[in-house]
C-alpha positions as CSV (number, residue, x, y, z in Angstrom):
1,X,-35.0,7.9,21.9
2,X,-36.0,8.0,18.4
3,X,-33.9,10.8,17.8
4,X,-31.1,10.0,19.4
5,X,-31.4,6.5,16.4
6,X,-32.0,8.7,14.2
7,X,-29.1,11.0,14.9
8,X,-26.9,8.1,15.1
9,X,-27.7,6.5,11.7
10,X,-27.1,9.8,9.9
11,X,-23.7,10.1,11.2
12,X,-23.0,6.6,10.4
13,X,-24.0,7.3,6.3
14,X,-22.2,10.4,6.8
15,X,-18.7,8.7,7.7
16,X,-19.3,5.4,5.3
17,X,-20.6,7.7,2.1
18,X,-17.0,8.8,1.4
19,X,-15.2,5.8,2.2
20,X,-17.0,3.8,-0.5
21,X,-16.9,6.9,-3.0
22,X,-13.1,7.2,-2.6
23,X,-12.9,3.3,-3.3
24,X,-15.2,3.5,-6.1
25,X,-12.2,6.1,-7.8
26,X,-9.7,3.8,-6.8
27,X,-11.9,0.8,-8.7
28,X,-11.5,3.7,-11.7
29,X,-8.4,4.2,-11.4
30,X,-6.9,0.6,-11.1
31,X,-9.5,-0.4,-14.1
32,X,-8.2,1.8,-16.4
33,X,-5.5,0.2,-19.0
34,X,-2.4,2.6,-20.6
35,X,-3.5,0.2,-24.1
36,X,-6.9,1.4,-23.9
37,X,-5.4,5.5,-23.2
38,X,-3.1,5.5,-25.4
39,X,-5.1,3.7,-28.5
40,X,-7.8,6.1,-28.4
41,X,-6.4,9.1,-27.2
42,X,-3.0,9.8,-28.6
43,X,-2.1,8.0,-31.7
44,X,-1.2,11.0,-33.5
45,X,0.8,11.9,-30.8
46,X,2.7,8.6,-29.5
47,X,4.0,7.1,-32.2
48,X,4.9,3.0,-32.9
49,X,3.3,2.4,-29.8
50,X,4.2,-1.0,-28.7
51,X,3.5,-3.1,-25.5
52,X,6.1,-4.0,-24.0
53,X,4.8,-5.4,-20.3
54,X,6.5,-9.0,-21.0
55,X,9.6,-7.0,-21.2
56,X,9.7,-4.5,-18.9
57,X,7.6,-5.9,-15.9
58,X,9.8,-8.6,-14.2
59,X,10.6,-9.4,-10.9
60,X,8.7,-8.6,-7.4
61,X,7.5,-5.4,-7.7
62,X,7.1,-4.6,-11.2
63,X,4.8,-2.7,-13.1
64,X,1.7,-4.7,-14.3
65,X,1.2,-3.1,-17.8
66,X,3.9,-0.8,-20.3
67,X,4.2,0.6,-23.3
68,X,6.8,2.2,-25.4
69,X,6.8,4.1,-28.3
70,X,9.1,6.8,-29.5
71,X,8.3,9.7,-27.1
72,X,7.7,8.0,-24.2
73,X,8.1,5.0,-22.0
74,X,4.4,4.8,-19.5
75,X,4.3,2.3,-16.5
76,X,1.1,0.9,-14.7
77,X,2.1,-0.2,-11.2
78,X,-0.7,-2.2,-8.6
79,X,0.7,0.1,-5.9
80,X,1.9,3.7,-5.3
81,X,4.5,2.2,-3.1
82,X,5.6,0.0,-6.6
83,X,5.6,2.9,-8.6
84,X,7.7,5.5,-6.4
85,X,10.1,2.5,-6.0
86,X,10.7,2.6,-9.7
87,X,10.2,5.8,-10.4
88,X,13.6,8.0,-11.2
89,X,14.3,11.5,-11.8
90,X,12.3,13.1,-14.6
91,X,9.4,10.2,-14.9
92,X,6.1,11.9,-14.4
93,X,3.8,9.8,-11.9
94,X,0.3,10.4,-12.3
95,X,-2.9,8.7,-10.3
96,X,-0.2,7.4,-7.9
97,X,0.3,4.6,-9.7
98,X,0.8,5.4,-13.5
99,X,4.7,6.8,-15.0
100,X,5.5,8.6,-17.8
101,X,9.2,8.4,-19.0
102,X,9.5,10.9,-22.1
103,X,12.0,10.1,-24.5
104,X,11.9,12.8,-26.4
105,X,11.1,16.7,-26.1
106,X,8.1,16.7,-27.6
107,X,5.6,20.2,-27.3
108,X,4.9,20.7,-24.2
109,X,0.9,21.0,-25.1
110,X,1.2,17.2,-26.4
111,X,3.2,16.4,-22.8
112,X,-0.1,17.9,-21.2
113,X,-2.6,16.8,-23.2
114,X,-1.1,12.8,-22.6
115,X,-0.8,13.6,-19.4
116,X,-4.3,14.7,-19.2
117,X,-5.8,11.9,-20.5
118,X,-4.5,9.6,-18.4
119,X,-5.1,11.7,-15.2
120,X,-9.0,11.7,-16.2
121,X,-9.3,8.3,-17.8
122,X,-12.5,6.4,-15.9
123,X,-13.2,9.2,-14.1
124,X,-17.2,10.8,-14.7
125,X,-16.0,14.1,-15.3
């Protein structure tokens, strides 16, 4: 009978252990901010960064957080569902709920490297 408990309450940590470590990298991913990527990861390479969320994120559905400057225009959305509803053809969506609308053809190691760091922003690795 023992085992059998014991049996029982390892499967139950077994199927609850992932459910709260794919929440905790939602938590990371929804906590991170593009002012806080882009400020100390790319100045050199986005240029007259400006945000612009009062602007651009109006309306049912919006985006909760942008910023411009003269490469690119980058979206936050609360929802994947928000963000492939705004997305359009040649935005780059990242973390299911982050865009990237380049501007400009800048290198393509800069396009990566941006892309990068908001990909692993919050993350432990």
């Amino acid at each position: 009978m023992k085992h059998q408990a014991l049996k029982w309450m390892s499967c139950a940590v077994l199927l609850v252990v992932p459910g709260v470590l794919l929440t905790a990298c939602d938590y990371l991913r929804d906590d991170v901010t593009l002012a806080g990527v882009w400020d100390t990861e790319a100045p050199t390479i986005l240029t007259s960064q400006e945000d612009v969320t009062a602007q651009a994120c109006e309306g049912a559905g919006a985006c909760v957080e942008a910023f411009s400057s003269d490469q690119a225009d980058a979206f936050k959305f609360s929802s994947k569902e928000d963000a492939d509803a705004a997305r359009i053809e040649g935005d780059v969506q990242i973390r299911d709920i982050f865009l990237i609308r380049w501007k400009q053809d800048i290198p393509a190691q800069d396009k990566e490297y941006i892309e990068y760091m908001l990909r692993n922003s919050g993350t432990s690795e």
